[in-house]
N, C-alpha and C positions, 0 to 999 in steps of 0.2 A: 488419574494422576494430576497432581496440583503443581504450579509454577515452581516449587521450590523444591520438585524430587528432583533428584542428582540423577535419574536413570533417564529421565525423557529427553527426548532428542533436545539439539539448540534449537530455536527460533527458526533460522534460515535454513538449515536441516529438513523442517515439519515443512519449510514451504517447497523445498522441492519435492519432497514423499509426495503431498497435497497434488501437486501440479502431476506426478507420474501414476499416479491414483486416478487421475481421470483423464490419463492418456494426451496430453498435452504435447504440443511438441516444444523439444529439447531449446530453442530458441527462446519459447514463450517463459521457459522454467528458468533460462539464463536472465531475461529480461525481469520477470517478477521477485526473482532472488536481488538484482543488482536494483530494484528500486525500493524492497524494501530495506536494502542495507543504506540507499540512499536518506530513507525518510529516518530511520533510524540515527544515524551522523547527524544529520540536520537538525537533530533535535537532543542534539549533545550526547548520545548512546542510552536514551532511554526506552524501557520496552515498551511495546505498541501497548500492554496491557494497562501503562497508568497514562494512558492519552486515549483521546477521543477525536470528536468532529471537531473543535476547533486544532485543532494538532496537525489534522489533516489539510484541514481550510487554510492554512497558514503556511504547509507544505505547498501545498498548489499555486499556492498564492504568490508566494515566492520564485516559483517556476515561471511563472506568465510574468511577471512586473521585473522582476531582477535580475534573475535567467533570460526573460525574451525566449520561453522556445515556441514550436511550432503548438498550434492545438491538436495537431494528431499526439505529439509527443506528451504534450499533459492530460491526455485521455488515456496513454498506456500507463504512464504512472497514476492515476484514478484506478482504472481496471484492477494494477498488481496489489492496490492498497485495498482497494473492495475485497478481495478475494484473499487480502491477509487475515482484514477483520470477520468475514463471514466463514471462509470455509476450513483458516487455520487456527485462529485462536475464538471460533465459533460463540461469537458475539453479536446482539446485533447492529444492524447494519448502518453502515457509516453515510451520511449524504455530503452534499459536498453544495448545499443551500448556498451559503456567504464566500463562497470559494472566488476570484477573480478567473475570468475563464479565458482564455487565449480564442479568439476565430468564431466565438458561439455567446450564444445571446441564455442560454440555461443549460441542463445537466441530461442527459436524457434517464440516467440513473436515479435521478432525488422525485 
């Protein structure tokens, strides 16, 4: 199925299937749902499929410098986006090189 069949789930739909497909718990699939609807809004309602790593870098980027949050908290939103781009819309894989990082000096992902 291609992005524009009318039968495949929504986007945030596939992320939770994704997340109870390998047993996840129900907390992690709240958190991974509610950041990618984050990164989504933040980027005026567009789909993950016509962005990339700077989309992302820019995401995060934003979260550290503007938002001020912690670096555990921009490492779960890393995680849910990692695992939007790789295991739901099975692309590959996003790094997060130019990203500004909250508490850390690099990525342990890139």
């Amino acid at each position: 199925m291609n992005a524009t069949d009318p039968k495949q789930p929504k986007l945030l739909d596939r992320v939770r299937a994704a997340c109870r497909v390998r047993h996840m718990s129900i907390r992690t699939e709240d958190a991974y749902h509610d950041w990618v609807e984050r990164f989504i809004r933040f980027h005026k309602i567009r789909h993950p499929n016509t962005m990339a790593e700077a989309e992302v870098n820019a995401f995060l980027t934003h979260l550290a410098v503007e938002r001020h949050v912690a670096s555990s908290t921009q490492n779960q939103a890393l995680c849910a986006l990692l695992f939007l781009y790789q295991h739901v819309l099975e692309s590959p894989s996003t790094s997060c090189g130019s990203c500004e990082r909250t508490g850390r000096s690099g990525c342990r992902w890139c």
